[in-house]
Each structure stands twice: as structure tokens, then as C-alpha cells.
C-alpha positions as CSV (number, residue, x, y, z in Angstrom):
1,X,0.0,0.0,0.0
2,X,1.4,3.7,-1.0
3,X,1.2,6.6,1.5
4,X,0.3,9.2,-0.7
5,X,0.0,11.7,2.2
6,X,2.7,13.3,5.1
7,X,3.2,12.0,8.4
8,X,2.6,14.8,10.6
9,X,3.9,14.5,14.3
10,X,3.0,17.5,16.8
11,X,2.4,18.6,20.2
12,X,4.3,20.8,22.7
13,X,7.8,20.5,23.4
14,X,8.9,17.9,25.5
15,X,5.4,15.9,24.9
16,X,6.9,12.6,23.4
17,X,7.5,14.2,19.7
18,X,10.9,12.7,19.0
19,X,9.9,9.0,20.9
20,X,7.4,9.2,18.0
21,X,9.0,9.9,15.3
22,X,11.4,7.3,16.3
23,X,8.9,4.7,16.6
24,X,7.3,5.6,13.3
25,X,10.9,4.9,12.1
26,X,10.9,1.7,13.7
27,X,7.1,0.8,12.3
28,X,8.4,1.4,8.9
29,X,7.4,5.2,7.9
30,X,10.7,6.7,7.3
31,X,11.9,10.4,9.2
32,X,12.3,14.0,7.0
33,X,15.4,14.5,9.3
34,X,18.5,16.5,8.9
35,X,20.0,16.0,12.1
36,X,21.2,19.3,12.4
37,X,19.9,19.3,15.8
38,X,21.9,16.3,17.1
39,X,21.5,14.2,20.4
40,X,22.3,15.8,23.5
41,X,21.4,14.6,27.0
42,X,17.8,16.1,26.7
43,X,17.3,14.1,24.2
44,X,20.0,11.1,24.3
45,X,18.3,9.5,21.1
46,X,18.3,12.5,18.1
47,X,15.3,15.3,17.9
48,X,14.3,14.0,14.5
49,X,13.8,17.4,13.1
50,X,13.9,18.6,9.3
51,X,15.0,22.4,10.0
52,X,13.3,23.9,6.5
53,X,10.3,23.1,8.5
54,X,10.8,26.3,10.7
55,X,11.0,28.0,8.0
56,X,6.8,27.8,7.1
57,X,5.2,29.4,5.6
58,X,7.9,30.7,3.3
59,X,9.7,27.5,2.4
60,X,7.0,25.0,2.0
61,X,9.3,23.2,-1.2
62,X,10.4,20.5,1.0
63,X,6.4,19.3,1.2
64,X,6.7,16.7,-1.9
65,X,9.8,14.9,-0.3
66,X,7.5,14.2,2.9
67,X,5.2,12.4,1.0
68,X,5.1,9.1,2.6
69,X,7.2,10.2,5.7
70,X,7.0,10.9,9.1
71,X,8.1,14.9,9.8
72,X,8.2,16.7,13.1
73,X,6.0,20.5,12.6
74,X,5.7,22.5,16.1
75,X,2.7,23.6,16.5
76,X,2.8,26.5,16.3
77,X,3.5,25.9,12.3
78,X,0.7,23.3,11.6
79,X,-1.6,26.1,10.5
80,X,0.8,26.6,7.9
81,X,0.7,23.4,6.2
82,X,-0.8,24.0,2.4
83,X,-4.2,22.4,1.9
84,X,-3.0,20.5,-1.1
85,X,-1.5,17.5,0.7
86,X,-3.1,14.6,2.8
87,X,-1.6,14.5,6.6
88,X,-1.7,12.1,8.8
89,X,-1.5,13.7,12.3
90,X,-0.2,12.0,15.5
91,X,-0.7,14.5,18.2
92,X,1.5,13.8,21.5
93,X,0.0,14.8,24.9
94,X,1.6,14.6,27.9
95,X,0.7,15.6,31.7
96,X,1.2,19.3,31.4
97,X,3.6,19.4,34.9
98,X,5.8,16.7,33.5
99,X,6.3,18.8,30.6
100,X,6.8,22.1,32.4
101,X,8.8,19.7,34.9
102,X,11.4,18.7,31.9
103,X,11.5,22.6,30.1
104,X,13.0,23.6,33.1
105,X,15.5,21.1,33.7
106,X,16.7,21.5,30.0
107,X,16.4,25.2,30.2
108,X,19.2,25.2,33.3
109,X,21.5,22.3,31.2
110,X,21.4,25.8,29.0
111,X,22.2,28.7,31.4
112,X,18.3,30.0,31.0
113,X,16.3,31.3,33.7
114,X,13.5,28.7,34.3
115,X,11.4,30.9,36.4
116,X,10.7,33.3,33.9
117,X,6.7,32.5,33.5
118,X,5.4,30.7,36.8
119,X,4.3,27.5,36.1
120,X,0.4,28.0,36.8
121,X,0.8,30.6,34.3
122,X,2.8,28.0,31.8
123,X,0.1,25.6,32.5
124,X,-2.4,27.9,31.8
125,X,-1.2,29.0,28.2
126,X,-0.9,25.3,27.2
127,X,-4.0,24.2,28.2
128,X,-5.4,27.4,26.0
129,X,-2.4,26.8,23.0
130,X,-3.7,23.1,22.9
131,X,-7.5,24.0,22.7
132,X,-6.3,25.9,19.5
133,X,-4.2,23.6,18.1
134,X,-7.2,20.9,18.3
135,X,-9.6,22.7,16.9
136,X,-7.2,23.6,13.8
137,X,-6.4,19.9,13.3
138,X,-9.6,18.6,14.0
139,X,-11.3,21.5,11.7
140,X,-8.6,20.5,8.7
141,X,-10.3,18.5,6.3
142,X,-7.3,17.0,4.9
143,X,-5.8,16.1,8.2
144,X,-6.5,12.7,10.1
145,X,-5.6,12.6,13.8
146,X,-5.0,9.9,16.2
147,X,-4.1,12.0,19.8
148,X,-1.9,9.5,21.8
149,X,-0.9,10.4,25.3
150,X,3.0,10.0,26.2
151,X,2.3,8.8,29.8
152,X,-0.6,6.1,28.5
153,X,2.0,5.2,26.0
154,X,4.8,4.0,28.0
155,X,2.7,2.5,30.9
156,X,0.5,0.4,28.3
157,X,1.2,1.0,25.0
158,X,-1.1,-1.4,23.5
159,X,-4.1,1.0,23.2
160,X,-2.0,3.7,21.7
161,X,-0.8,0.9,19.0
162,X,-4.1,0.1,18.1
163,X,-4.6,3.7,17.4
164,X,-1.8,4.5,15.8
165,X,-3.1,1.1,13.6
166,X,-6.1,2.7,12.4
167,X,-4.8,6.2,11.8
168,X,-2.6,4.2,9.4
169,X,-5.0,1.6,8.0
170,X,-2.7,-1.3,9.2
171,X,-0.1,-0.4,7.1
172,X,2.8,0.1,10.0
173,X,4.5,-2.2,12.2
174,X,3.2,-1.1,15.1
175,X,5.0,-4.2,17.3
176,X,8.5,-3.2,16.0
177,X,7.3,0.5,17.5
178,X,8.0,-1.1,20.7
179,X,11.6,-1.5,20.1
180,X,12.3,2.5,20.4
181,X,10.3,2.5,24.2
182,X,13.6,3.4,26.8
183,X,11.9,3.8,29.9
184,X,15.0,4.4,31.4
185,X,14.7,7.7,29.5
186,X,11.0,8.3,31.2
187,X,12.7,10.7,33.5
188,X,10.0,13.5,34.7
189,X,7.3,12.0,36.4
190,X,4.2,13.5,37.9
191,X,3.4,12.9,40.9
């Protein structure tokens, strides 16, 4: 079976993205990665990210090469996607102090001040960034969506296969996904 359409993964930083893309390596839908942005010890495995895609909505010639691929957009740039292509949407959630948890510890690794926005606050414009963000992708005709939550996926990722299954019409490997699960790298926990 052809994917005639782009493999679109999203959510907010820290939400599972690059474990994704990783696994839809692993089931068989090949990255759009440069590796420009290489491992570090926030992320020990590679980012998976394709850096003309910061670049939308200007640069949007690098589209046709995505075709059956998986590529990383932030959200932010999904509404920048043309309308002339098919995407297939997985959409990583994660508990919103986990991710705040983890921004903070990578923004110290960097010298930044984590305390810049308090986290309620941080909380409070991702709960109201990710309301938008659904109702764009949800709104998109040409955009199929399977939300699959990071902390579901790595306590019992059988019911986040079987979606990732029918976003895909069966045609991944969703048992070789497993392979790219580290929980050893499961490292900000809510508690």
C-alpha cells in the first residue's frame, strides 16, 4: 500500500514528539530528518527534526519529499501546512507538569532562567495553546488525527498501537514501535 500523504507528528515541546517519530521509524514510515539538531542529554536518542520546517510558511518546497514520511511540525506551524496535501496527524499529549517539569531542567542544562513565567501561568497557556491547536487539526479537512498520550504510551502502549493502527489503515508495524520505548529515559514523572 502507497502513502500518498505526510506523516505529521506535533504537540508541545517535551510531549513525546521525537519518541514518536522514532517509533514511526521503527514501524516502517521513514523520518524527513537533517540532524542538524543532534542528540544531547535532553534528548539522548536524536530530535528528528527537518530544519526547513521552521521556516513555514515561506519555504513550504520540501512538502513533496514528505510524501510518505514521518516529519516533526511544532505547533505553532501546523496552520501553515498547504491544503493540497493529505496528513496524517499523530498529536503527543503529555501531563502538562511533566512537561513544564522537563522545560525547566533542559532550560538550566542551558544557562536559562527557568522561572521566567510561573508555572500555573505555563500551564495555563498550554492548556489554552492546545485548545487551538485541536480545533485547527480537528477542523482540517485533509488532516487525520490519532491523539496519543506519552504517559498512557509508555505504561501500556497497547491501546496507543491500536490507534496508531487505524490512523494508518494497518499499514505500520506497530509491534516493532516497541523497540524504540527506553523507559529508562522516562525521567519526569508526575506525581
Amino acid at each position: 500500500m502507497g502513502r500518498d500523504y505526510i506523516t505529521v507528528v506535533t504537540g508541545l515541546p517535551r510531549s513525546g514528539t521525537s519518541l514518536m517519530m522514532s517509533m514511526l521509524d521503527k514501524g516502517g514510515i521513514a523520518p524527513l530528518k537533517d540532524d542538524v539538531r543532534t542528540a544531547d542529554v535532553d534528548n539522548p536518542k536524536g530530535y528528528y527534526e527537518f530544519e526547513r520546517v521552521k521556516k513555514l510558511p515561506g519555504d513550504q518546497g520540501w512538502l513533496p519529499e514528505a510524501r510518505g514520511r514521518a516529519v516533526k511540525v511544532l505547533g505553532e506551524l501546523m496552520k501553515h501546512l498547504p491544503s493540497g496535501f493529505e496528513y496524517r496527524v499523530v498529536f503527543m499529549m503529555r501531563d502538562l507538569d511533566e512537561i513544564v517539569s522537563s522545560q525547566k531542567k533542559m532550560m538550566i542544562r542551558r544557562g536559562e532562567d527557568p522561572d521566567v513565567i510561573p508555572d500555573d501561568e505555563l500551564i495555563r497557556l498550554y492548556r489554552t495553546y492546545l485548545k487551538n491547536l485541536k480545533g485547527l487539526v480537528n477542523s482540517s479537512e485533509n488532516m487525520r488525527v490519532a491523539y496519543i498520550n506519552y504517559n498512557e504510551l509508555l505504561s501500556d502502549p497497547d491501546q496507543s498501537f491500536e490507534e496508531i493502527r487505524d490512523l494508518f489503515d494497518g499499514d505500520i508495524d506497530a509491534d516493532s514501535m516497541r523497540d524504540a520505548i527506553d523507559l529508562s529515559l522516562y525521567r519526569n514523572r508526575g506525581g
